[in-house]
mmJSON file of the N, C-alpha and C atoms, coordinates in Angstrom:
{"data_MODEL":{"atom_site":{
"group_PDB":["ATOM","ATOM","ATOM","ATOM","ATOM","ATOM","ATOM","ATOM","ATOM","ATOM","ATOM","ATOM","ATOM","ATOM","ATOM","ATOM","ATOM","ATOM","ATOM","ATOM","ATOM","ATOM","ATOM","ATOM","ATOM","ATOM","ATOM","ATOM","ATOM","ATOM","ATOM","ATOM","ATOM","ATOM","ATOM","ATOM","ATOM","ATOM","ATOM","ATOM","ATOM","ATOM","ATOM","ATOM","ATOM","ATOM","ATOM","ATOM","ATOM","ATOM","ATOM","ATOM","ATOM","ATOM","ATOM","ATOM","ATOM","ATOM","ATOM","ATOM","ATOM","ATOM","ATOM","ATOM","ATOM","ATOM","ATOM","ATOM","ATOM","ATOM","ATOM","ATOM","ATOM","ATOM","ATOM","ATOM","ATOM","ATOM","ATOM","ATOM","ATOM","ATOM","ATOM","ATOM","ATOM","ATOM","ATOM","ATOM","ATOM","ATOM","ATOM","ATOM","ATOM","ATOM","ATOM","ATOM","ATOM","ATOM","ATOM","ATOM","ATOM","ATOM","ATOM","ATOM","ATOM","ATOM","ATOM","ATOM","ATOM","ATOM","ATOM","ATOM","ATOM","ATOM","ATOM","ATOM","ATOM","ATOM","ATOM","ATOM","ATOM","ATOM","ATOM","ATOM","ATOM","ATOM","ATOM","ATOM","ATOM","ATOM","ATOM","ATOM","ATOM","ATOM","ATOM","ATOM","ATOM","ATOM","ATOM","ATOM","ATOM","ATOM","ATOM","ATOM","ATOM","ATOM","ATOM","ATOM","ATOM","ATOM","ATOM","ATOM","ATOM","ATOM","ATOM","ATOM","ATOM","ATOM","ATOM","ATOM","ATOM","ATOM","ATOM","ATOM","ATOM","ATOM","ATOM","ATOM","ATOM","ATOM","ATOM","ATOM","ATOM","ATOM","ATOM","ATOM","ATOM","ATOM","ATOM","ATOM","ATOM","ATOM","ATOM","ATOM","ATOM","ATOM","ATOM","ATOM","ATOM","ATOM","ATOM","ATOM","ATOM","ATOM","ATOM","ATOM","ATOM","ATOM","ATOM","ATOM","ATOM","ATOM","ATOM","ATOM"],
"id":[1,2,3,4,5,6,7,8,9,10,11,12,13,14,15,16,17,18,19,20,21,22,23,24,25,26,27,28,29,30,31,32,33,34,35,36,37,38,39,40,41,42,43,44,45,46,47,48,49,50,51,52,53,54,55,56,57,58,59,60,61,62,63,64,65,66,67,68,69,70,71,72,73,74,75,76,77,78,79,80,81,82,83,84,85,86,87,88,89,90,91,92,93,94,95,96,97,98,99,100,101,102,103,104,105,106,107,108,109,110,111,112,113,114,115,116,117,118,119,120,121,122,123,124,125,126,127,128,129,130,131,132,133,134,135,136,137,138,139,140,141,142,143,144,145,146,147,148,149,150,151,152,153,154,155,156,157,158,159,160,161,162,163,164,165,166,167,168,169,170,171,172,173,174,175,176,177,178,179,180,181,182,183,184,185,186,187,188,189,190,191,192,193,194,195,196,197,198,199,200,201,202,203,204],
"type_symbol":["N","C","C","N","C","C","N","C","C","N","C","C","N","C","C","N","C","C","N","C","C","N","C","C","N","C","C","N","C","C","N","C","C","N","C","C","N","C","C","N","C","C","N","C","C","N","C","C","N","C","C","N","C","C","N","C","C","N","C","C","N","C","C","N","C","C","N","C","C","N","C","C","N","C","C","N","C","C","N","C","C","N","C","C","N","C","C","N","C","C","N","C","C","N","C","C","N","C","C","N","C","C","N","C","C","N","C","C","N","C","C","N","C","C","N","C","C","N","C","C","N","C","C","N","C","C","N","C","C","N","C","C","N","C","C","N","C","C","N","C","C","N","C","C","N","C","C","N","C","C","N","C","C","N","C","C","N","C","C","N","C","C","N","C","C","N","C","C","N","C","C","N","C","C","N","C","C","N","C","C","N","C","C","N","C","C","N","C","C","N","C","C","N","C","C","N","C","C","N","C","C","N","C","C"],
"label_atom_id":["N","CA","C","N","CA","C","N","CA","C","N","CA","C","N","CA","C","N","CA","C","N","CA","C","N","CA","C","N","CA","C","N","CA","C","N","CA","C","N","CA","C","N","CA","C","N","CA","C","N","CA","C","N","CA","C","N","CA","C","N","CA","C","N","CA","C","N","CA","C","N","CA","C","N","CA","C","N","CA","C","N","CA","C","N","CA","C","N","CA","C","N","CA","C","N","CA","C","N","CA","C","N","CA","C","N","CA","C","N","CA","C","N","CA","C","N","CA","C","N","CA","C","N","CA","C","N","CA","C","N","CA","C","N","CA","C","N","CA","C","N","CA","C","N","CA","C","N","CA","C","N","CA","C","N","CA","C","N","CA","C","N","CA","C","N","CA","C","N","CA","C","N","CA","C","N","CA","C","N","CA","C","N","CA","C","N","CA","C","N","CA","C","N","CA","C","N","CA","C","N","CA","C","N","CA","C","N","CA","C","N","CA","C","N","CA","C","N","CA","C","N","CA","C","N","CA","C","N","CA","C","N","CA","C","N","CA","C"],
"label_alt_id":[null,null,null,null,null,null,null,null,null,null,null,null,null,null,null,null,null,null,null,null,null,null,null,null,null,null,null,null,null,null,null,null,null,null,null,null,null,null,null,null,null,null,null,null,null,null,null,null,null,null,null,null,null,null,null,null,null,null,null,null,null,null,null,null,null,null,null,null,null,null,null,null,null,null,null,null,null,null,null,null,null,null,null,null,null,null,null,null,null,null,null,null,null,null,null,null,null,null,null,null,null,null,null,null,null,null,null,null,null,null,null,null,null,null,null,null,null,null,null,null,null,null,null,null,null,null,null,null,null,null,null,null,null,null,null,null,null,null,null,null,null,null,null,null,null,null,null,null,null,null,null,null,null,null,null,null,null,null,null,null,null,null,null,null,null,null,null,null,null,null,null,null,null,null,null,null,null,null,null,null,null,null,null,null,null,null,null,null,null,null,null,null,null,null,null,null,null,null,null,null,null,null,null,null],
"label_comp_id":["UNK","UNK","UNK","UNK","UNK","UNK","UNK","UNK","UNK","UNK","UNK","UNK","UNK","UNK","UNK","UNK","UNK","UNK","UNK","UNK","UNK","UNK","UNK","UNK","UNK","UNK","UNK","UNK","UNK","UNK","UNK","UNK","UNK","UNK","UNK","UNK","UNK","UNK","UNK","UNK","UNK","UNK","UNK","UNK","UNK","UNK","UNK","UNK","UNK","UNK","UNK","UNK","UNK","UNK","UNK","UNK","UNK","UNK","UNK","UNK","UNK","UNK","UNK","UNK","UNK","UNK","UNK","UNK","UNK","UNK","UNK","UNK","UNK","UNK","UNK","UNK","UNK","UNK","UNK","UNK","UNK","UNK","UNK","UNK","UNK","UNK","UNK","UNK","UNK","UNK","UNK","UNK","UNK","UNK","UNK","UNK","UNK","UNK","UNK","UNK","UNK","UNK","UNK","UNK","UNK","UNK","UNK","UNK","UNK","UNK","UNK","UNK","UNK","UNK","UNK","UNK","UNK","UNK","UNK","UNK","UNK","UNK","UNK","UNK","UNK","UNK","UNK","UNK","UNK","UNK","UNK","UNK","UNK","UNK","UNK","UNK","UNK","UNK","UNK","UNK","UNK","UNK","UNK","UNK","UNK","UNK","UNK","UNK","UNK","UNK","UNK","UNK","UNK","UNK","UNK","UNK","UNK","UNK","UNK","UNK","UNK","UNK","UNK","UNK","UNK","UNK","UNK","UNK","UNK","UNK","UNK","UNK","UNK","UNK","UNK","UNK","UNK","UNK","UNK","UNK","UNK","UNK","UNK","UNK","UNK","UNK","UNK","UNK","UNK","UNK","UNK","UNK","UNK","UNK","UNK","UNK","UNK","UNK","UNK","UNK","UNK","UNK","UNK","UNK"],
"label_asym_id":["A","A","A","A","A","A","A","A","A","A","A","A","A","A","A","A","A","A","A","A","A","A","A","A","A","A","A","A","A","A","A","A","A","A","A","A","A","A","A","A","A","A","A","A","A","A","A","A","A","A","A","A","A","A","A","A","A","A","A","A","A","A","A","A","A","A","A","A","A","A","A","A","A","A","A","A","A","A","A","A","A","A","A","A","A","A","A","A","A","A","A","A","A","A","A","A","A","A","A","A","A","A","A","A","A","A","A","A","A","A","A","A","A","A","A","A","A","A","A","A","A","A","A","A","A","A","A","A","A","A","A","A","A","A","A","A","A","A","A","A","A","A","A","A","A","A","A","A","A","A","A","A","A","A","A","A","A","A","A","A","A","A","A","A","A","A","A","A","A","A","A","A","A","A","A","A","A","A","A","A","A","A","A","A","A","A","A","A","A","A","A","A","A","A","A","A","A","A","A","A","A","A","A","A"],
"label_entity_id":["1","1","1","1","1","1","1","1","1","1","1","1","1","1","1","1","1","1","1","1","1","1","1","1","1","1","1","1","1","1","1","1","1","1","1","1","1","1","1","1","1","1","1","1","1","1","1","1","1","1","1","1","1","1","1","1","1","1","1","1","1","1","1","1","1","1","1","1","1","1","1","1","1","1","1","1","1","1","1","1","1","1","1","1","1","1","1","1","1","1","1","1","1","1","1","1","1","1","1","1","1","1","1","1","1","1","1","1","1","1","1","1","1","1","1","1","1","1","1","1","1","1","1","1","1","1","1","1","1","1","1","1","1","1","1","1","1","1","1","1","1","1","1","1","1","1","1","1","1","1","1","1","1","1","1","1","1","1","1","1","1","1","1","1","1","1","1","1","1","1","1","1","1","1","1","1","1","1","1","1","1","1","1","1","1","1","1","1","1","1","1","1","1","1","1","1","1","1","1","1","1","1","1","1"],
"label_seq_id":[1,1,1,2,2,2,3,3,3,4,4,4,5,5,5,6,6,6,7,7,7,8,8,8,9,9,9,10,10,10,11,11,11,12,12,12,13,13,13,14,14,14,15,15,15,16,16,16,17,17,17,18,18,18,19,19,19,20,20,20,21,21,21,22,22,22,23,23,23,24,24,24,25,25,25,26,26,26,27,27,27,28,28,28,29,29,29,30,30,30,31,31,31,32,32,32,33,33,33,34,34,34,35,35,35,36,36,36,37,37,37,38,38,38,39,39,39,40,40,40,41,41,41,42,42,42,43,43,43,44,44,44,45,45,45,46,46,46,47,47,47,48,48,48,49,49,49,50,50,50,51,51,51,52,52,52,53,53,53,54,54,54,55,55,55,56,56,56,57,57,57,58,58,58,59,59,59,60,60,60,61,61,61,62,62,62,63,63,63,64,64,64,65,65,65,66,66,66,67,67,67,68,68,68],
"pdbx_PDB_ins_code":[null,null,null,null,null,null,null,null,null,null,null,null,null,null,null,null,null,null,null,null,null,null,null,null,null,null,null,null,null,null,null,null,null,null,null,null,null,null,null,null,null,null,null,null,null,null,null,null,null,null,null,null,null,null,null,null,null,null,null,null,null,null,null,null,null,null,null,null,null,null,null,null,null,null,null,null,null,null,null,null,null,null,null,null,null,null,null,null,null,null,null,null,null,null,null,null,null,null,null,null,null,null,null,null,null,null,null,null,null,null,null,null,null,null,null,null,null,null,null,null,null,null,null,null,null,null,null,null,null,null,null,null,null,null,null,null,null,null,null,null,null,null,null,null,null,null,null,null,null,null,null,null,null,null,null,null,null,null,null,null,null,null,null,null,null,null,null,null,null,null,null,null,null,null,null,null,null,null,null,null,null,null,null,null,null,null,null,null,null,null,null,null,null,null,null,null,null,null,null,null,null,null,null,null],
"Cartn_x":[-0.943,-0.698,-1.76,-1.477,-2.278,-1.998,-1.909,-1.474,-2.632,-1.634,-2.206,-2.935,-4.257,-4.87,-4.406,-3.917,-3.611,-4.077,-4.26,-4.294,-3.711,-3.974,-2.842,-1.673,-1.99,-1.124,-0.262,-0.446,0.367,-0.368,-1.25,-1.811,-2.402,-2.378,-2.949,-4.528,-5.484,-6.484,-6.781,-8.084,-8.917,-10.02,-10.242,-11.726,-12.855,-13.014,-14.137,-13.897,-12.747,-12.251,-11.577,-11.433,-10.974,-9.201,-8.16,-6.811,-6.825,-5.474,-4.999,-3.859,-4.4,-3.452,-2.402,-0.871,0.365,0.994,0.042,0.737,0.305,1.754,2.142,2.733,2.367,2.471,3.231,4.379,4.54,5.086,5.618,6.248,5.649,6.024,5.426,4.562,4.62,3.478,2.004,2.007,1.254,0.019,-0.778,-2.18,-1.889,-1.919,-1.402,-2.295,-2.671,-3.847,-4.267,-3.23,-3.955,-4.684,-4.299,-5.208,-4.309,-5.547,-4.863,-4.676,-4.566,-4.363,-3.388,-2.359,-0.917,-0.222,0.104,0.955,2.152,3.421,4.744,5.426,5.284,6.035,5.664,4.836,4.484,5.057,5.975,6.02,7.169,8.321,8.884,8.699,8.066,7.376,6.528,5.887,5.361,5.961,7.114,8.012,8.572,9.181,9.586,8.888,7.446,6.969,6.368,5.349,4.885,5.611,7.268,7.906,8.269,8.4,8.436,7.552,6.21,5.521,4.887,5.131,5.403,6.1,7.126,8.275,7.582,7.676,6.98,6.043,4.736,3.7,3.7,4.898,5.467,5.514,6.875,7.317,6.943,5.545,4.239,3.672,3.566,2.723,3.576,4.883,5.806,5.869,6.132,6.198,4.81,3.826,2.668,2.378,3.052,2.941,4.277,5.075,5.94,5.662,6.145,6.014,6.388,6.783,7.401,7.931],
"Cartn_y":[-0.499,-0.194,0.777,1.324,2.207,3.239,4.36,5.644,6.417,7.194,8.29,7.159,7.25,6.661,6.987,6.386,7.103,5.755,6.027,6.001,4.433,4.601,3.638,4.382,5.97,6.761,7.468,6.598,7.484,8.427,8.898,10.114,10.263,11.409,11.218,11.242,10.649,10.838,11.798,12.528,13.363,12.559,12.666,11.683,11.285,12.508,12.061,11.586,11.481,10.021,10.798,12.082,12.607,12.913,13.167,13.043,14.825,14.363,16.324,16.469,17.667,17.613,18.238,17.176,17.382,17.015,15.827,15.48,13.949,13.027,11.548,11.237,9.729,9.244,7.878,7.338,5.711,5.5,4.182,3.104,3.326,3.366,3.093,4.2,5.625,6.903,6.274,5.158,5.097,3.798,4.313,3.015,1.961,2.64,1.806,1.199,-0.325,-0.791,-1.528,-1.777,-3.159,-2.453,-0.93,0.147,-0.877,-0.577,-1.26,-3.319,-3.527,-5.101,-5.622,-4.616,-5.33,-6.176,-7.242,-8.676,-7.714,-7.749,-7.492,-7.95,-9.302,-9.239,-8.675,-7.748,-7.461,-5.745,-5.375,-4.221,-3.141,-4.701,-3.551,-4.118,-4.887,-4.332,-3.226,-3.01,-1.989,-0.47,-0.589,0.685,1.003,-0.065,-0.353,-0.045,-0.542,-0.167,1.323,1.454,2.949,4.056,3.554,4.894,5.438,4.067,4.689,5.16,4.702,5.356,6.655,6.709,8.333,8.929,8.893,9.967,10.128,9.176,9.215,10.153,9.984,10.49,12.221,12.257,14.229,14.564,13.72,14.447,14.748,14.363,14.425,15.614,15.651,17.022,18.034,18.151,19.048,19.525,18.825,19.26,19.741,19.422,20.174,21.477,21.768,23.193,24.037,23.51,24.66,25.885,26.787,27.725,28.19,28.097,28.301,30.305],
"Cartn_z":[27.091,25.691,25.225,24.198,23.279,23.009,22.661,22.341,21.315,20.385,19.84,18.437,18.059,17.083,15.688,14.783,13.489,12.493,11.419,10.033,9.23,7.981,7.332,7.184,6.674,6.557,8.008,8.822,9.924,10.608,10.076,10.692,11.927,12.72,13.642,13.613,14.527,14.203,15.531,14.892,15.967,16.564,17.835,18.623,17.867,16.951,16.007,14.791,14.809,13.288,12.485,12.357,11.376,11.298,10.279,10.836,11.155,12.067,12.467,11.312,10.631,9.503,10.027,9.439,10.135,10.942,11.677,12.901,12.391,12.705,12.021,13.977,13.637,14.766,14.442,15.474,14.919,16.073,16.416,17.377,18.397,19.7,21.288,21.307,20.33,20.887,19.704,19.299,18.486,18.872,18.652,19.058,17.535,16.464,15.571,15.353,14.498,13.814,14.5,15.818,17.083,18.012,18.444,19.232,20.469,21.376,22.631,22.735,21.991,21.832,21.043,21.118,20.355,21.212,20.042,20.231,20.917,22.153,22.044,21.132,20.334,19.417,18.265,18.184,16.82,17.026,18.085,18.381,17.512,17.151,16.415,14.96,14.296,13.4,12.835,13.877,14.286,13.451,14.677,14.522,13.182,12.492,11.565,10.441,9.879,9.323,8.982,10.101,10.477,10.506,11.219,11.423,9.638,8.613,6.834,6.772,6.896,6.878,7.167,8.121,8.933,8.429,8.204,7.829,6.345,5.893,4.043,3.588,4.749,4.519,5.187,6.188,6.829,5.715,4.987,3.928,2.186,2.433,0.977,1.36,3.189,3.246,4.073,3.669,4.186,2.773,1.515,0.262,-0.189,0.314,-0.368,0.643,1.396,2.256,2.237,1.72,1.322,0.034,0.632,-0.355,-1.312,-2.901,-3.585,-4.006],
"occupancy":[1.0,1.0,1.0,1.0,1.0,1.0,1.0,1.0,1.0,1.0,1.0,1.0,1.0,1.0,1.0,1.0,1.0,1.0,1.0,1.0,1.0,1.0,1.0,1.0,1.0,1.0,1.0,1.0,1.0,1.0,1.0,1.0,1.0,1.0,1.0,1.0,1.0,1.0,1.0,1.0,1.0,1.0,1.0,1.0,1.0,1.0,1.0,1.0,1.0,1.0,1.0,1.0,1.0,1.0,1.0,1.0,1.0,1.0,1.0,1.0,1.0,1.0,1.0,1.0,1.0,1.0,1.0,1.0,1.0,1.0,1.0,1.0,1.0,1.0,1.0,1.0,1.0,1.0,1.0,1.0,1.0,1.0,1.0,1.0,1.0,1.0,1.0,1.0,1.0,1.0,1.0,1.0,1.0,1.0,1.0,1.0,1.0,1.0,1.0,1.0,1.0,1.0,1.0,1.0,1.0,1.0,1.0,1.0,1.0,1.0,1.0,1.0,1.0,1.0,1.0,1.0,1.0,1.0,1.0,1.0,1.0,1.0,1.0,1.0,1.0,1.0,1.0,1.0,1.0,1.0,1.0,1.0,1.0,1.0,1.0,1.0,1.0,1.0,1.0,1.0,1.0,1.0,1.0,1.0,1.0,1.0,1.0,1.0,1.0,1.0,1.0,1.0,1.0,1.0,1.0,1.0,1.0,1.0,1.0,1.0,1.0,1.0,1.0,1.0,1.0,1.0,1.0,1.0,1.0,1.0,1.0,1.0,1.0,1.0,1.0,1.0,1.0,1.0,1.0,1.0,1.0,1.0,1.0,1.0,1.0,1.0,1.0,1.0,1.0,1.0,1.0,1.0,1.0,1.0,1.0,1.0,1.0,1.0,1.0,1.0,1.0,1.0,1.0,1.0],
"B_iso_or_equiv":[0.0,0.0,0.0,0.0,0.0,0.0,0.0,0.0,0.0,0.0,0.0,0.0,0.0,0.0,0.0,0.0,0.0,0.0,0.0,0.0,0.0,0.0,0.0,0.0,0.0,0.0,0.0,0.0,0.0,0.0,0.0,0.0,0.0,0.0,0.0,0.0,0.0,0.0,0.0,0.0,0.0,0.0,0.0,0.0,0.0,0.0,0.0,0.0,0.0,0.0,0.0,0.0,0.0,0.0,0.0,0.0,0.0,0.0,0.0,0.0,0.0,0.0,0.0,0.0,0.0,0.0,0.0,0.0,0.0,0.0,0.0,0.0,0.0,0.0,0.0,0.0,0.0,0.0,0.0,0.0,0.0,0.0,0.0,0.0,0.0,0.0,0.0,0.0,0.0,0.0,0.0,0.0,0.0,0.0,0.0,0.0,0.0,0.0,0.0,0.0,0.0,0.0,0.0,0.0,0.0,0.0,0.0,0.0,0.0,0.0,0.0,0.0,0.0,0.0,0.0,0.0,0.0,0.0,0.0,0.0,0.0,0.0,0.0,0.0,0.0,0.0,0.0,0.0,0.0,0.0,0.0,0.0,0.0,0.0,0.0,0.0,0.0,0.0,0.0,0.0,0.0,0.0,0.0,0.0,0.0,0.0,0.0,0.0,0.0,0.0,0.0,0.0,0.0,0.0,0.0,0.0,0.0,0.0,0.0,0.0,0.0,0.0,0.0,0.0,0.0,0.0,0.0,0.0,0.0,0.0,0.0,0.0,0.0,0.0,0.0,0.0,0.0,0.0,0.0,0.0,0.0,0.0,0.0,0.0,0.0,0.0,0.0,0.0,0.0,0.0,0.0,0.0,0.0,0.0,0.0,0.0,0.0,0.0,0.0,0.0,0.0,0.0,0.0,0.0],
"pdbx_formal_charge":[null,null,null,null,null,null,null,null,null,null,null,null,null,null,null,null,null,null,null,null,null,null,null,null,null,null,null,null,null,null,null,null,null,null,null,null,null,null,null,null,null,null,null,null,null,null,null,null,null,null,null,null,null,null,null,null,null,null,null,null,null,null,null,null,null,null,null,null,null,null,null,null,null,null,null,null,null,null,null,null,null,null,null,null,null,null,null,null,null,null,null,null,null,null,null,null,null,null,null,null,null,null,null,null,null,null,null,null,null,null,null,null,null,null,null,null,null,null,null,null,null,null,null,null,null,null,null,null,null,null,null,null,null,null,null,null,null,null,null,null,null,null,null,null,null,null,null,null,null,null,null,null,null,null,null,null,null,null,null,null,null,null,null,null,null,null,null,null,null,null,null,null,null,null,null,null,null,null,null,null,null,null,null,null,null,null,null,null,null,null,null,null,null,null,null,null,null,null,null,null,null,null,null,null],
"auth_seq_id":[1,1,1,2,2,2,3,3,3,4,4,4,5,5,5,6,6,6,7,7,7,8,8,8,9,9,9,10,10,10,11,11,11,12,12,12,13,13,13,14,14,14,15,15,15,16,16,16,17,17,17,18,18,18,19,19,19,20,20,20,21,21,21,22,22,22,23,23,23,24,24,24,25,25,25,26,26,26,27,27,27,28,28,28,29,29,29,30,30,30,31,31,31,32,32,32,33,33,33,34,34,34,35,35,35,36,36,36,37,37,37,38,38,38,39,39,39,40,40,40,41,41,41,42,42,42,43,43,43,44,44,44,45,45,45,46,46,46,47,47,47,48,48,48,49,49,49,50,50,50,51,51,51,52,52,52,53,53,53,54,54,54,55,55,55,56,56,56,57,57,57,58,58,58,59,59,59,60,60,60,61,61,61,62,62,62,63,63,63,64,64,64,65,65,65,66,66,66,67,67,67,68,68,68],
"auth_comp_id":["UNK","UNK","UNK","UNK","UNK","UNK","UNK","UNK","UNK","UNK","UNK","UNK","UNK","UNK","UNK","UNK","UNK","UNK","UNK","UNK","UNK","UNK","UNK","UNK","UNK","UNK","UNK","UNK","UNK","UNK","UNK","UNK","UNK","UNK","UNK","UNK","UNK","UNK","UNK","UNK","UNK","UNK","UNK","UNK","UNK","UNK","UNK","UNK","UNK","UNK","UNK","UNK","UNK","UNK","UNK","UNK","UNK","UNK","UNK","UNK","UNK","UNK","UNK","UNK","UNK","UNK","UNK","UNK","UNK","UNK","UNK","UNK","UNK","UNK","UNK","UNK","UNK","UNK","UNK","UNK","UNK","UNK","UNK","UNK","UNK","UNK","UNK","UNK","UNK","UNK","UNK","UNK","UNK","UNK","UNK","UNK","UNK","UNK","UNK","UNK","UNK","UNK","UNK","UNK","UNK","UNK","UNK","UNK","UNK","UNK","UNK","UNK","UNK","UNK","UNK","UNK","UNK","UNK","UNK","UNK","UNK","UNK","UNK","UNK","UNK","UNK","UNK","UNK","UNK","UNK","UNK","UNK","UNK","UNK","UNK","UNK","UNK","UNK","UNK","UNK","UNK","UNK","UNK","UNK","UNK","UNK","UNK","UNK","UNK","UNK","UNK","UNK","UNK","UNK","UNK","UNK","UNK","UNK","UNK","UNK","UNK","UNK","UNK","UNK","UNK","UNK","UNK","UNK","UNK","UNK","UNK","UNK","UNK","UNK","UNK","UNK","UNK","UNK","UNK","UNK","UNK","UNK","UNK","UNK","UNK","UNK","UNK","UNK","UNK","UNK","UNK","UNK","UNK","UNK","UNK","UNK","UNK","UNK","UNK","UNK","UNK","UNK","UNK","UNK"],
"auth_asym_id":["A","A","A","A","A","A","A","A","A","A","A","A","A","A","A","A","A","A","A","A","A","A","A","A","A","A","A","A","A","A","A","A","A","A","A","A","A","A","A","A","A","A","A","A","A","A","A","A","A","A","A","A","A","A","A","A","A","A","A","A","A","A","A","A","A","A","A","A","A","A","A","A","A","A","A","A","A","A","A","A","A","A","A","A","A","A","A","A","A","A","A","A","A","A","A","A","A","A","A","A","A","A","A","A","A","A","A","A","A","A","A","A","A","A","A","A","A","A","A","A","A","A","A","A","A","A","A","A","A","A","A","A","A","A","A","A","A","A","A","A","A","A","A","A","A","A","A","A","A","A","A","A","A","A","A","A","A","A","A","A","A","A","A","A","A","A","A","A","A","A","A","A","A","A","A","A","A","A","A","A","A","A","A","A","A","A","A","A","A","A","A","A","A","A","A","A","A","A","A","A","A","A","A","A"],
"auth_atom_id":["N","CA","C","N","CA","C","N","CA","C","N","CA","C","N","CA","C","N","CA","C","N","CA","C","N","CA","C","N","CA","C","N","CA","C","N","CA","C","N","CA","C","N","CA","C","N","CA","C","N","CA","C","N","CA","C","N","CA","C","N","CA","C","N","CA","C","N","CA","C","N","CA","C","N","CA","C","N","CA","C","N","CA","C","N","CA","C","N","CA","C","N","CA","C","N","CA","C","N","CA","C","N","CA","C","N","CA","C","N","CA","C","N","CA","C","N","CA","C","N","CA","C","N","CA","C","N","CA","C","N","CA","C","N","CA","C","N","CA","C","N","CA","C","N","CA","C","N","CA","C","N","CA","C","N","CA","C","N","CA","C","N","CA","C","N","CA","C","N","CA","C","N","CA","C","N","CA","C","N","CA","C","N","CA","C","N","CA","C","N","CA","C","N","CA","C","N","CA","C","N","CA","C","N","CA","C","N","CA","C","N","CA","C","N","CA","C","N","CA","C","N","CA","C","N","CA","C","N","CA","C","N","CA","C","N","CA","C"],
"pdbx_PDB_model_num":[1,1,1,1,1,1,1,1,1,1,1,1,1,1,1,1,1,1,1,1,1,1,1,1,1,1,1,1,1,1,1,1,1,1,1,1,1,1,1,1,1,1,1,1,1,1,1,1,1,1,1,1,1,1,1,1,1,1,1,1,1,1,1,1,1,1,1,1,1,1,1,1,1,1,1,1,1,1,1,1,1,1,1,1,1,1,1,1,1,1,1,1,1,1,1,1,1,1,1,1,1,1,1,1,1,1,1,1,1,1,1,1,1,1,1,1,1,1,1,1,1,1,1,1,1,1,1,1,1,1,1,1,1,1,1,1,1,1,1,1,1,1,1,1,1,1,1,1,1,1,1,1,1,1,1,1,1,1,1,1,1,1,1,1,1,1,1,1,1,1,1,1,1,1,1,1,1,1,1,1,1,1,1,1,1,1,1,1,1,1,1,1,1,1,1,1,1,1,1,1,1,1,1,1]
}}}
């Protein structure tokens, strides 16, 4: 287990803690808040949650980078 480190917000994080702006992470590509020590049953909660989250939080900063 474990994957890409992100956020409350989904985000991905960079090695040194900081997020990569733009890039949202959720379900099996995601380390998520257990990192490498997730329950299997807590997996598609997991998905479930994060992936709203994810999409939620693309689409706050898909709307704050478009161009009018």
């Amino acid at each position: 287990m474990g994957g890409i480190l992100i956020n409350e917000k989904a985000e991905a994080q960079h090695q040194k803690g900081h997020s990569i702006p733009g890039l949202y992470a959720a379900g099996e590509t995601a380390g998520g808040i257990h990192c490498k020590n997730r329950l299997a049953g807590n997996s598609l909660v997991d998905c479930v949650v994060f992936g709203r989250v994810a999409g939620n939080s693309a689409a706050q900063y898909a709307k704050s980078q478009a161009k009018l």
